[in-house]
GUNUPA-254053 format. One record per residue (C-alpha): x, y, z; chain. Coordinates in Angstrom, 2 decimals. Example, Ala and Ser with C-alpha at 12.3 -4.5 7.8 and 13.67 -1.06 7.14 Angstrom:
! residues 2
xx	yy	zz	unit
12.30	-4.50	7.80	A
13.67	-1.06	7.14	A
//
This chain:
! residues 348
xx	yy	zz	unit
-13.40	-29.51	1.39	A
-11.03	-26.82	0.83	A
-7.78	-27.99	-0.41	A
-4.65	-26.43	1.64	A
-1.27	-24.76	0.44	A
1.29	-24.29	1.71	A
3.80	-21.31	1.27	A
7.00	-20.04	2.96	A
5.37	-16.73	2.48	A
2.08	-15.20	2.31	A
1.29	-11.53	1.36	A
-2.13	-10.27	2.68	A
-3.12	-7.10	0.59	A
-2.14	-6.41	-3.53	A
-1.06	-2.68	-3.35	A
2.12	-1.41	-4.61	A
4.18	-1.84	-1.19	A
2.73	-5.93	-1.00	A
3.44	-6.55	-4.94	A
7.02	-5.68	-4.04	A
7.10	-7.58	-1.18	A
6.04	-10.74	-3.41	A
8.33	-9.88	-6.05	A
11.49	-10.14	-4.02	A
10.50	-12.96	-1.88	A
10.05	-14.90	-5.09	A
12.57	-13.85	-6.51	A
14.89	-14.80	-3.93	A
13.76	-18.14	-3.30	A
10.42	-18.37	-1.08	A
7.42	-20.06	-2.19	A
5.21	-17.15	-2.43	A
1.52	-16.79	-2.32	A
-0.57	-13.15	-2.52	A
-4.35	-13.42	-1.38	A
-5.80	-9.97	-1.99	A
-9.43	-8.84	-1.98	A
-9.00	-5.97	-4.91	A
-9.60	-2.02	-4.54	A
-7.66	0.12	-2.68	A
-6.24	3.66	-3.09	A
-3.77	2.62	-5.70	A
-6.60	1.36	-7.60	A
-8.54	4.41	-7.61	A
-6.13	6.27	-9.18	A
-6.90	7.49	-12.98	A
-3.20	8.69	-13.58	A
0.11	7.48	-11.73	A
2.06	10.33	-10.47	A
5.36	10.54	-9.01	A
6.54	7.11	-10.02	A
9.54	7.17	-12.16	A
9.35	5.18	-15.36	A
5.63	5.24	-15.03	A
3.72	7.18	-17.53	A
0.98	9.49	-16.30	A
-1.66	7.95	-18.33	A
-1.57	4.55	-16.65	A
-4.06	4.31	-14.39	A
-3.99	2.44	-10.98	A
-5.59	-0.71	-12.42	A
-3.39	-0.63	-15.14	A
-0.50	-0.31	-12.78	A
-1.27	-3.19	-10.40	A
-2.17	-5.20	-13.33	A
1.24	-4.81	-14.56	A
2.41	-5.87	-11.44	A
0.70	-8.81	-10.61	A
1.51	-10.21	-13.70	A
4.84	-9.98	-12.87	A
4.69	-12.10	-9.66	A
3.36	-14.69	-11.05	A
5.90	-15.06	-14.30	A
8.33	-15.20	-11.34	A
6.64	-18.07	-9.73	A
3.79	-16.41	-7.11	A
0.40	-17.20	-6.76	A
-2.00	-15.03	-7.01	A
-5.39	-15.57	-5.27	A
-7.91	-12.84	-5.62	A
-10.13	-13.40	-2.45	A
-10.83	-11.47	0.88	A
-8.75	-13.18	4.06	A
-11.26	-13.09	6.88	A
-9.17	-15.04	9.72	A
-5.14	-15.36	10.42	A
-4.60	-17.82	13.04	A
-1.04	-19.61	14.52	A
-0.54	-23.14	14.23	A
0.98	-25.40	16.48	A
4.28	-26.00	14.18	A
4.48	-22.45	14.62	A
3.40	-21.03	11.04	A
0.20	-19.12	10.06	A
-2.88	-20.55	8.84	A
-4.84	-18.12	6.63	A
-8.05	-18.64	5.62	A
-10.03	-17.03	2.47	A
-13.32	-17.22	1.02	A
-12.26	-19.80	-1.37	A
-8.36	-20.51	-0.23	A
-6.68	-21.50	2.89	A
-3.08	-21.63	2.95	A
-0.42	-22.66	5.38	A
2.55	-20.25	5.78	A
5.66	-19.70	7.63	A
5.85	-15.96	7.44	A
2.89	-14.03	6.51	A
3.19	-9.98	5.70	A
0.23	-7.72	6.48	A
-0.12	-5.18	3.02	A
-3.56	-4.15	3.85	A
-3.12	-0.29	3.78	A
-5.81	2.04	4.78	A
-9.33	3.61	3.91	A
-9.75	7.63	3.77	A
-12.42	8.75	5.91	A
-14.63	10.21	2.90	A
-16.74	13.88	3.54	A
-20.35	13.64	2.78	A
-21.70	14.29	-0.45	A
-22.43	16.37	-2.82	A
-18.74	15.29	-4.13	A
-17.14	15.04	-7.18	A
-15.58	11.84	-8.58	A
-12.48	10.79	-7.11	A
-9.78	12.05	-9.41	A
-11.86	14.52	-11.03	A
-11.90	17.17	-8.15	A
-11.33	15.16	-5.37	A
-7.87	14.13	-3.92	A
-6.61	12.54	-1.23	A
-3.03	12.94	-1.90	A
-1.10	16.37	-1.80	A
2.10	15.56	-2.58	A
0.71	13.52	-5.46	A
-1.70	16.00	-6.91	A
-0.59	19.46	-6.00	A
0.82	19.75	-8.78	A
-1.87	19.42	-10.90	A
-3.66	22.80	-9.13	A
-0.50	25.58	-9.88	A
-2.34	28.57	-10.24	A
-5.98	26.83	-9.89	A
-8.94	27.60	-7.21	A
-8.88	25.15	-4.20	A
-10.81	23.63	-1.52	A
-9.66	21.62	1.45	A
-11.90	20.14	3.58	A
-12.49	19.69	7.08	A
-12.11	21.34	10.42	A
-9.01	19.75	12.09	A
-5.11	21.32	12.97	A
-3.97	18.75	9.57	A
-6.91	20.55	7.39	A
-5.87	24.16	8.10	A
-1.66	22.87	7.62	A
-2.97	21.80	4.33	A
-4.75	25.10	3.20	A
-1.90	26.95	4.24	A
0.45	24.65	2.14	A
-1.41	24.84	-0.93	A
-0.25	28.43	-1.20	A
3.40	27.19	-2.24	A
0.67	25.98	-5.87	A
-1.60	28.60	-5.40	A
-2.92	31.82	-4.52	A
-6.51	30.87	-4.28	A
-6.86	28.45	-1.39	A
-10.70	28.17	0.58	A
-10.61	25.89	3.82	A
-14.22	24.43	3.91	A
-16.07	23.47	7.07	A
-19.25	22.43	5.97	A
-21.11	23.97	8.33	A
-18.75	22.25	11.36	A
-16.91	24.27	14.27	A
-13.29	24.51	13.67	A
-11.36	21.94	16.00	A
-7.87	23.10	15.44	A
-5.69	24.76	18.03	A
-5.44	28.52	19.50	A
-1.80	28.82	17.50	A
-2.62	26.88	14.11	A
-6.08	28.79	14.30	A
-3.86	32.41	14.39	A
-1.26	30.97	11.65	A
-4.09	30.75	9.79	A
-5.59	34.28	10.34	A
-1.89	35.48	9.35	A
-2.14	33.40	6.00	A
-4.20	34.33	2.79	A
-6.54	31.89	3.21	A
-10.63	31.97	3.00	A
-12.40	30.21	5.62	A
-15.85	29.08	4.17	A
-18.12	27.57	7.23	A
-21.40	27.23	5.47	A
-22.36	23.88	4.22	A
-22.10	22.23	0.14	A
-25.68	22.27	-0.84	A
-24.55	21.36	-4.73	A
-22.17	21.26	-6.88	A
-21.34	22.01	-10.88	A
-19.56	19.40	-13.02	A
-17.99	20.23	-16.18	A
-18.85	18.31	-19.12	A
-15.64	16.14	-18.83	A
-16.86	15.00	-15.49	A
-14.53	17.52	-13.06	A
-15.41	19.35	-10.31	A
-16.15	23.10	-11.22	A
-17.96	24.49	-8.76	A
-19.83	24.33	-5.18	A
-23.17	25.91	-4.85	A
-23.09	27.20	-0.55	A
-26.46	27.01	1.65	A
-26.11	30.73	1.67	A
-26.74	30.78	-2.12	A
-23.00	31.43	-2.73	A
-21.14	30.08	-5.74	A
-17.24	29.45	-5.39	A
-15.18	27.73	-8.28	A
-12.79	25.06	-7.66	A
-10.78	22.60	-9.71	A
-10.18	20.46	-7.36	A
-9.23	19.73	-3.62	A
-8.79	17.74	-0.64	A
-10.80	16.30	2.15	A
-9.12	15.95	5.58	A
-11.17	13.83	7.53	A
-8.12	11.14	8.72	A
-7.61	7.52	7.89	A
-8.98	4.17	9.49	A
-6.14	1.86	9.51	A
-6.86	-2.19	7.95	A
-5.41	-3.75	11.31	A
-7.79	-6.19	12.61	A
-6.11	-9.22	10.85	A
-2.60	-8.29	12.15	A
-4.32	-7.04	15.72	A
-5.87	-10.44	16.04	A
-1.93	-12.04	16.00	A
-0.50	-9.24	19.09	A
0.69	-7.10	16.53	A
1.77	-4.04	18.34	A
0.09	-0.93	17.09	A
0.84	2.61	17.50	A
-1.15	5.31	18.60	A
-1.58	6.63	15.33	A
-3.46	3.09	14.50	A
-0.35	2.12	12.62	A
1.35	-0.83	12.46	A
4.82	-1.01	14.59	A
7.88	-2.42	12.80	A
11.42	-2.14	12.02	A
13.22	-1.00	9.16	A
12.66	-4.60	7.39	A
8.88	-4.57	7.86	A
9.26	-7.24	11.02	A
6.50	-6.70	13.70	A
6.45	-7.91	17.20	A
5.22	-11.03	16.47	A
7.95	-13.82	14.91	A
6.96	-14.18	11.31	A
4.80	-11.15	11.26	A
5.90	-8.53	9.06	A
4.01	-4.95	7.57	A
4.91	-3.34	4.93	A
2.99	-0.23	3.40	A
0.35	2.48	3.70	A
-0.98	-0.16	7.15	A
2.82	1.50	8.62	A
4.31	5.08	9.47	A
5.60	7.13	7.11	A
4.16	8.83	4.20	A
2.02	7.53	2.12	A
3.24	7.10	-1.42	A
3.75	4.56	-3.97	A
7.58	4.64	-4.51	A
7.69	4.87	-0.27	A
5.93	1.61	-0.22	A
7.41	0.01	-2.91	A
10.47	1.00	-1.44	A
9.56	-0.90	1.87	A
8.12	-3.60	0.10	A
12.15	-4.49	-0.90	A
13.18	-3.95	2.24	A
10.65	-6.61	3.74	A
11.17	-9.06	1.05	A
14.59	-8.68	1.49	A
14.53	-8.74	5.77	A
12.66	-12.03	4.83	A
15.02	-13.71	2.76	A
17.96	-12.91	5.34	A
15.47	-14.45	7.69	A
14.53	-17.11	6.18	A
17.36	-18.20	4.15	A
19.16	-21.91	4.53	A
22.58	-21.09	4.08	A
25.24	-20.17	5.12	A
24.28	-22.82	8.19	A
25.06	-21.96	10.85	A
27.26	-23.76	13.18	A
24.65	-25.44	15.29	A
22.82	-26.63	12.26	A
25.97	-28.31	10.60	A
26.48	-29.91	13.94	A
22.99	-31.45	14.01	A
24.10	-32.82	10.89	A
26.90	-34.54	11.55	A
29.75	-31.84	11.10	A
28.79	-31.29	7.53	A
26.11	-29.52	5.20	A
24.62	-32.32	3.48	A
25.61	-32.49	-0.38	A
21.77	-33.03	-1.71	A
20.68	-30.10	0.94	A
21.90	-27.34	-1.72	A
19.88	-25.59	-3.70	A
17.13	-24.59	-1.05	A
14.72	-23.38	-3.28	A
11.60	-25.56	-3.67	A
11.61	-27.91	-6.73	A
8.47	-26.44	-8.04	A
10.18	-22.71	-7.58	A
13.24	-23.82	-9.62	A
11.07	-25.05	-12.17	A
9.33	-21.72	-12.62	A
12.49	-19.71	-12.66	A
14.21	-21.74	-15.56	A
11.47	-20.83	-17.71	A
10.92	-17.64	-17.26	A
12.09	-15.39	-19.80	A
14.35	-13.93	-17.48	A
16.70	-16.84	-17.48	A
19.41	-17.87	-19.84	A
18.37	-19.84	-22.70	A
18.00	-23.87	-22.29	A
20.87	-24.29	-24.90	A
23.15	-21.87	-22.97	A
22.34	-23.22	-19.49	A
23.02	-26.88	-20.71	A
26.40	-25.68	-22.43	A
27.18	-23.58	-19.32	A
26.44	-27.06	-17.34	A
29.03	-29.01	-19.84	A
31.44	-26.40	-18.87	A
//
């Protein structure tokens, strides 16, 4: 039988945005747990961009390595494993349930992000030619040949916004018919941009493993260094869904500015919400949610209703709040003033 834990907070999902979330709900006093199955687009990424302090040449396993580390020297746990059910308890709290973990928690915080809806192949490798994110990766392509896949009013926007990098931009079809509107379709007569509608039938790698070039049913041969597919996003709601979450039309999550969802307890955090979809963005409203939490879930100040239902008075062995085994943790880690120091500062 599968031994339960029990948490004040439970993370569902390890990217950058849930990490956070862990990190500040830690460190500010919840028992924190992380369950998260692995993968994700911050995982697939070979270099970090556009993350200040981060150095290019850590990749996104490096980075979330990093990361989790860090949550657990805090006093997380970490539980690699794939939730498959989030159910309510009577008491109120969330029971979660994992292939090889079930944990009991009073707050639980969705982090599960989304999945790109990949073109078919012939593709190159993810990172070597292919690209999800523009304002990630644009960059890279100043003054480069570049594709951008797909046949919707977001795919032509895309082509035509590559020429702020570029002056050779091809919008590829794949043999599809265009599905983007009378207007966007004459913006993009107006703009410098080839429209390619026969379909990949190979492509040319170079010999460090990037894209170089797409070989064209009709026998033609266009060079690329890279590009990007537009083919939308399918949004890792089920779990949340299966609560009442409230979702958007979008297939985004609904919350407030703290990550709190319709449903007491609930919160969302990350690439699973609106907004754009970037690392320091979701790291951003990671601290925000682990923050919203703590204010939420904080014991003091009491309020006045609570001192009354004890007697007038906060109780003197009520203070500190934090768990015993959370305390523990945070004395020893490295963080923390030296034992000599605290028990002199104690003396004091």
């Amino acid at each position: 039988m599968t031994d339960i834990e029990e948490y004040g907070v439970t993370v569902v999902g390890g990217g950058p945005a849930g990490l956070t979330t862990a990190l500040y709900t830690t460190r500010l006093g919840q028992d924190t747990a992380m369950i998260n199955r692995g993968g994700g687009r911050a995982a697939m990424m070979l270099d970090t961009h556009n993350v200040i302090g981060v150095t290019e040449e850590t990749s996104g396993n490096e980075f979330l390595a990093t990361a989790q580390q860090q949550i657990q020297d805090y006093g997380a746990d970490y539980y690699r494993d794939t939730v498959t059910a989030v159910e309510p308890t009577d008491d109120g709290r969330y029971r979660i349930e994992a292939g090889n973990v079930t944990v009991v928690s009073d707050r639980v915080v969705f982090a599960t992000g989304f999945s790109d809806v990949r073109p078919d192949p012939p593709l190159p490798r993810t990172g070597r030619g292919l690209h999800y994110c523009l304002h990630c990766d644009a960059y890279m392509f100043v003054d480069e040949s570049v594709y951008v896949m797909g046949t919707s009013n977001s795919a032509a926007y895309v082509a035509m916004i590559m020429l702020n990098f570029t002056d050779e931009v091809d919008l590829l079809t794949r043999g599809e018919e265009p599905e983007w509107s009378e207007e966007t379709g004459k913006l993009l007569d107006a703009h410098p941009v080839d429209v390619v509608h026969e379909e990949i039938e190979s492509m040319e790698k170079d010999e460090d493993g990037w894209l170089e070039a797409f070989v064209f049913e009709d026998g033609t041969r266009r060079e690329y260094r890279g590009g990007f597919p537009m083919y939308g996003s399918e949004y890792n709601t089920a779990l949340a869904e299966s609560l009442g979450v409230e979702v958007n039309d979008d297939g985004t999550i609904a919350v407030d500015d703290h990550g709190r969802t319709n449903v007491d307890g609930v919160y969302a955090v990350g690439d699973v919400t609106p907004g754009h979809n970037q690392i320091p963005i979701a790291m951003g409203e990671g601290a925000n949610c682990g923050i919203g939490i703590y204010m939420d879930a904080r014991t003091f100040p009491m309020s006045l209703d609570d001192i009354e239902a004890h007697g007038g008075s906060v109780p003197e062995d009520a203070a500190p709040a934090m768990s015993e085994r959370l305390r523990e943790r945070a004395k020893a880690h490295a963080g923390g003033p030296p034992a000599d120091e605290t028990a002199a500062a104690d003396d004091d």
